[in-house]
N, C-alpha and C positions, 0 to 999 in steps of 0.2 A: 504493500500500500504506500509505502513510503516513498519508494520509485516512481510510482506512479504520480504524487505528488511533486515531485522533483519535476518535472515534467511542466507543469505549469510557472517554476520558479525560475526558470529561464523565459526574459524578456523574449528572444529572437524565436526561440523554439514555439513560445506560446502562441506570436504572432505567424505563423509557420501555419499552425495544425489550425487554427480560428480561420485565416484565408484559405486554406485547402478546404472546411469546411461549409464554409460562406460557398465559395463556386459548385463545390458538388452541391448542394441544396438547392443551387441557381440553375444546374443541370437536370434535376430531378421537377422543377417547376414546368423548364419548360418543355420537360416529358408530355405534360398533359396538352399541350397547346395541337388543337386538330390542323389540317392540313384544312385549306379554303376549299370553298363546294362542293366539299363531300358531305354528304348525307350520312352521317356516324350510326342512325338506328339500322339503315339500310345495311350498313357493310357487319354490323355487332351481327346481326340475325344471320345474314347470308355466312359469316365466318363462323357462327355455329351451327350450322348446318351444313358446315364445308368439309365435311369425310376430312376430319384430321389435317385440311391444311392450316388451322388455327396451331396443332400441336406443334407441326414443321417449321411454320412461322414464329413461335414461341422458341420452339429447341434453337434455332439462328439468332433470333434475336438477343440471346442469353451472353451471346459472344462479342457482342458486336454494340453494348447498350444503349439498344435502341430497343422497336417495338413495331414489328413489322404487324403484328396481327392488328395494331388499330392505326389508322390512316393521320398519322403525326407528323409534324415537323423534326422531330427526332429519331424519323422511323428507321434510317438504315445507319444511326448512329454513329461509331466512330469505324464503323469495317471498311468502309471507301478511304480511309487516310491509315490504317493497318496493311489494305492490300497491296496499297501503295508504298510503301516504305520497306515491303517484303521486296517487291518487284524491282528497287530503286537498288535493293542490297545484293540481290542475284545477277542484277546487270553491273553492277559496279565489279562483281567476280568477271566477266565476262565482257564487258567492252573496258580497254585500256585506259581512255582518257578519263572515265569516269573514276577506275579504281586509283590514279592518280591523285583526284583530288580527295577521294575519301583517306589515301593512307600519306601521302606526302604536303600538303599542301595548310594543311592542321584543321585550325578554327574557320578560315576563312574558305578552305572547299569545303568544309562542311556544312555552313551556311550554304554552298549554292547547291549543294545537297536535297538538303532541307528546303530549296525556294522548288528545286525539281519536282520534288516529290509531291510540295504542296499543289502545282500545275496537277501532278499526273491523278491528285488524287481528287481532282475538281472535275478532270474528266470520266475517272471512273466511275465518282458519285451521280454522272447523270445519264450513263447507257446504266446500272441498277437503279437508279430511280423511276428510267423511263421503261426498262424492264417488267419492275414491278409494279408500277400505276398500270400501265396496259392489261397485266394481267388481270389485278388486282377490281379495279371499273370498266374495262371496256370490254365485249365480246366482239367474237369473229364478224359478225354481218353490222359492226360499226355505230351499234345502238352504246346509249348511255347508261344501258343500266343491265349489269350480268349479276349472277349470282352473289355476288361477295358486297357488291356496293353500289353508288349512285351518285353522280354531278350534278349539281344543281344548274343552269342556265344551256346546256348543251354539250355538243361533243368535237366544237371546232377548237383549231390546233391553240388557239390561246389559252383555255381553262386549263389544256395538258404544260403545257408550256409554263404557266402560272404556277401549276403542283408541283412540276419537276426543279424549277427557281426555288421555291420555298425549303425541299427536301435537300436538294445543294447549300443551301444558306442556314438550314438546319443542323448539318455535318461542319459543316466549315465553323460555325459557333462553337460548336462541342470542338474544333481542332484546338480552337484557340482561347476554349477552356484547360484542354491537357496542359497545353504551353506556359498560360501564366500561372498554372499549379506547377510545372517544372519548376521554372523560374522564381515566383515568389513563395511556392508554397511547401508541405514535403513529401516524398512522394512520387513515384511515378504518375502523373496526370491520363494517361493514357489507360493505365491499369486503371485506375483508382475510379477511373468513369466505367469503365467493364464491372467491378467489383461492386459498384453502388447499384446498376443493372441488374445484377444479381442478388442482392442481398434483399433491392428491393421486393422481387418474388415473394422471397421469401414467406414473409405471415399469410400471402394466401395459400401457398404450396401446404402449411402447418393447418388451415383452416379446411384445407380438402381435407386432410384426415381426421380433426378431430369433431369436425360438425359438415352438416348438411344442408341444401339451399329450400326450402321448402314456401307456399305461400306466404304462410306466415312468420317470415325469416329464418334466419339460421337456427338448427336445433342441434343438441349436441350427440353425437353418433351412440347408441348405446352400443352398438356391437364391439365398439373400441375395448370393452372391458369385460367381451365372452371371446373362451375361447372356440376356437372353427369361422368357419365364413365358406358365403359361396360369391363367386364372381367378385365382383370389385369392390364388396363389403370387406372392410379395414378392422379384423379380428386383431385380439389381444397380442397374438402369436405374431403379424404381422407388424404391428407398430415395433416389437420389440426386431425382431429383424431387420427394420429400417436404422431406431440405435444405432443396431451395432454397426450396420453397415458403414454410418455416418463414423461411427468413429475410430473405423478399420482405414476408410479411406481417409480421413483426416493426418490420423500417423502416419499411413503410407507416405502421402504429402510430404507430410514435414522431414521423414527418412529420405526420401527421395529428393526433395531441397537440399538435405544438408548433406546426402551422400558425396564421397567423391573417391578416387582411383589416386592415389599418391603414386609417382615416380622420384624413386631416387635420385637425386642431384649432387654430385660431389665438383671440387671445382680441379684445375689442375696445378701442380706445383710448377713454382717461377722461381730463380736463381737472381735475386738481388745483391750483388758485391759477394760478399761469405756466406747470408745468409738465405737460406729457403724458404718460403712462403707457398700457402695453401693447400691443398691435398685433402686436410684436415676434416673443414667445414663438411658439413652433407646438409642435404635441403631437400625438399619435396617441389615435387612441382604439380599441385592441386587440378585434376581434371573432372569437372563435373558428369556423374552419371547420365542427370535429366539436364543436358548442357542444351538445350533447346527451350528450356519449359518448358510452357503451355502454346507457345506461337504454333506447332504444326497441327496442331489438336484444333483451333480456332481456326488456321487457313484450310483445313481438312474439310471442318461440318462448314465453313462458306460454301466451298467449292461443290460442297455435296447437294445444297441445294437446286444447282443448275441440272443435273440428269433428272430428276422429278417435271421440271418447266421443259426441258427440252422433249421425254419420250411425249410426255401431256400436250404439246402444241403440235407434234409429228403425228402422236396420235387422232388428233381433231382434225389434221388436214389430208390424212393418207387414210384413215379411218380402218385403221390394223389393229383387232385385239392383241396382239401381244405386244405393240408398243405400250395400253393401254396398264397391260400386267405387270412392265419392266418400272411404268409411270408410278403403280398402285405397289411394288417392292420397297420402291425410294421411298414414297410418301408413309408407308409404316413404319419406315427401318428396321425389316425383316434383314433374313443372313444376308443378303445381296451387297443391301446400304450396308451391313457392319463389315464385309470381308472387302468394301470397296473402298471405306474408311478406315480400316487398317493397315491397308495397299498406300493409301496417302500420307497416310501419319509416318510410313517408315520414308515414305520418300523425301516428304518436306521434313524429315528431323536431318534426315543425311546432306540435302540440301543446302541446309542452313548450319551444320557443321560444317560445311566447307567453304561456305561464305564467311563464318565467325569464327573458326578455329583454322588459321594455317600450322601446317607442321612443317613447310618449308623454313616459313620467316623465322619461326621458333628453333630451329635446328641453327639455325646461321647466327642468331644471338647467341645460342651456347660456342658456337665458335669462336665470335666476335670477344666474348665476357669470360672466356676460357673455362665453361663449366659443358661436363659431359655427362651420361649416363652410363655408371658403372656395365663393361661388357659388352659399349656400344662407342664406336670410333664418330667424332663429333662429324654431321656433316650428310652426303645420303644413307648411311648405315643407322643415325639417329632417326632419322626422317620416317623411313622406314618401320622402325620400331616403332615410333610416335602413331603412322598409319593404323598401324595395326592394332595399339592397345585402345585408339579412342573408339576407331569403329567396332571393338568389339564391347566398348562399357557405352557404345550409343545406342546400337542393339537391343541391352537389354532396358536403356529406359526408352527407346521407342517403345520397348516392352510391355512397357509400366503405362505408357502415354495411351495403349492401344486398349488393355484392359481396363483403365479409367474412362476411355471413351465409350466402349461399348457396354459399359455394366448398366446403364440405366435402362441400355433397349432390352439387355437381358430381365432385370428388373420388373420394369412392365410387361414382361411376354407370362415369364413364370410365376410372378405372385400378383398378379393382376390389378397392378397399381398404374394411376394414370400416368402417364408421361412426364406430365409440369411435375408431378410430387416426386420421382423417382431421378430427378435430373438434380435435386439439392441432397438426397440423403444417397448419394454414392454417383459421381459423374465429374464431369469436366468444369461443371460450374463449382463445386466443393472443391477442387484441384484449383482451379485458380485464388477464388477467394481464400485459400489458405496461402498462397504463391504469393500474393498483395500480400498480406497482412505482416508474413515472417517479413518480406521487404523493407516494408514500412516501419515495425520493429527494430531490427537493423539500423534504420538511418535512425529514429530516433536514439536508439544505442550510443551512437557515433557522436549525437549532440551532447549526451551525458558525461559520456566517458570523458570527452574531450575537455568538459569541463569540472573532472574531479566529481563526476556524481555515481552513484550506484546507476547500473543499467537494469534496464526493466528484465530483463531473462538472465540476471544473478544473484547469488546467492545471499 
């Protein structure tokens, strides 16, 4: 408790965690603000009666915090300026002038980095915006009003144009929420607006299970405290299942945050006048298991979205039942959607290990700084080595990333719990929010220590 008081007795730290709080509140307001002419009772009914694209639209949105199932100005929240910074970071592996300014150039290519990415990520925010408006209000024969929702004044290209404007200027707010939480606040911004997405869920995910929607309001579920159940009645046996679940995957997290793969480090000996120096020292050199986090797991369920819109648009215009089936796989995420999500989680973690971890450059600093790996000649024989121990501890947390992914849709198939409620007690959204928080920890840590104060995770 005392720690935690410490925390406030720091002038800079206080003003830190009050502005980081102040903007995510400012982000959560303008969660509820509607998108212009849309008809919100029209699209609330039509998305509950939309065969589970409310639930796909929810499971996406969790990542990305935003709020695809209701028709916002925050709807495709911060995923247009993520997908963007992914894409900025793969090309910088791959086109020369770019990886220049990212690795030689310092603060100042990084900035035009940063101005890139912000371009690419204004244009990706409006082919998904204009994506998902089309699907979302218009149907095929160009009327204003399909199943899901409805435009008030008509269907010429200005009221489309009008929503896709608002939905870019939605995104672009929330970028530059992240930013002045980088910068004034503590905290990754970027996270921290994903994590408040989710946490928001939360009390209703808790409210599915423990009460019911009935005319006359909510009632409190009796079956919660019998045990047996049939169907999607939320038995004694079940709640407690969920526990644990929550808090198998919680430690997972936190093991898997703090896991890492130590290599030996010793330095070489040098001949100063009479006297010999180093040899001695030995050091580790720290490689994280989950060295990706959560970014493949988030760029995965975006990605997965689009085979669900692509078989469903081929299927309405080729009118082939088994586009229809491949369309209705995706949309439950049965084994298809999980084995094709698993397919991507391994690829964007290795991906992104070799956009974020060289073992060339690293091999050449041990050369440069005269330190080696015991049994390994500095240079391509270290490299070498390096290849081979990370890709095989990236493996097993793609491993990790891949069973965190898919437990929720296991979840919902076998103990017949809904989706939204199965996605907080064992999933990807509990894997992040735990990823925030140790983070956020951390730097608070970093303000205490630095000033002689107990940190909040000692003793």
């Amino acid at each position: 408790m005392g720690a935690l008081l410490n925390v406030f007795k720091i002038p800079e730290l206080r003003g830190k965690l009050l502005f980081t709080a102040a903007f995510l509140a400012m982000y959560r307001i303008g969660f509820s603000i509607p998108l212009p002419f849309v008809n919100q009772e029209v699209l609330h009914r039509g998305m509950g009666s939309g065969d589970g694209v409310d639930n796909l639209f929810n499971f996406v949105s969790m990542f990305s915090g935003g709020d695809l199932s209701n028709a916002t100005v925050f709807g495709l929240g911060i995923m247009p300026y993520i997908s963007a910074g992914i894409i900025m970071q793969l090309l910088a592996f791959v086109v020369p002038s770019l990886h220049r300014l990212m690795k030689e150039e310092g603060q100042i290519g990084q900035k035009i980095i940063n101005n890139y990415t912000r371009l690419l990520a204004v244009f990706i925010c409006m082919i998904q915006a204009g994506f998902y408006l089309n699907f979302l209000l218009y149907s095929s024969n160009g009327s204003n009003q399909m199943g899901f929702g409805e435009v008030y004044g008509g269907t010429g290209w200005w009221y489309f144009f009008t929503l896709i404007i608002s939905m870019v200027v939605g995104t672009l707010f929330l970028m530059w929420i992240g930013e002045q939480i980088d910068e004034y606040g503590i905290g990754n911004g970027i996270s921290l607006i994903i994590m408040a997405g989710i946490v928001a869920r939360l009390p209703a995910a808790i409210l599915q299970i423990l009460f019911e929607q009935t005319s006359g309001g909510w009632v409190f579920k009796r079956s919660v405290l019998t045990l047996g159940g049939s169907g999607q009645d939320m038995s004694f046996e079940r709640v407690l299942a969920l526990v644990f679940l929550f808090v198998v995957v919680v430690l997972g997290a936190v093991l898997m945050s703090k896991a890492q793969r130590r290599i030996p480090m010793q330095s070489a000996k040098f001949v100063r006048g009479s006297r010999v120096f180093g040899g001695g020292n030995r050091n580790f050199l720290p490689i994280k298991i989950n060295q990706a986090n959560v970014m493949p797991v988030i760029f995965a369920s975006s990605i997965m979205l689009v085979p669900y819109m692509v078989f469903l648009g081929m299927g309405n215009v080729f009118k082939v039942s088994w586009l229809f089936q491949l369309a209705d796989a995706f949309q439950r995420q049965g084994w298809i959607y999980m084995v094709s999500e698993v397919v991507l989680i391994y690829v964007f973690s290795y991906i992104w290990l070799g956009v974020t971890f060289d073992t060339r450059e690293i091999s050449e600093q041990f050369k440069r700084t005269g330190l080696f790996i015991p049994g390994f000649r500095p240079g391509p024989r270290t490299q070498e080595y390096l290849d081979r121990v990370v890709s095989r501890v990236n493996f097993v947390g793609a491993g990790f990333l891949s069973i965190i992914a898919i437990l929720p849709s296991l979840i919902s198939s076998f103990m017949q719990v809904r989706p939204e409620v199965a996605q907080f007690f064992g999933g990807t959204g509990l894997l992040i929010v735990v990823s925030v928080v140790l983070d956020l920890v951390q730097r608070i840590n970093s303000h205490l220590v630095m000033r002689e104060y107990q940190g909040l995770t000692e003793d």
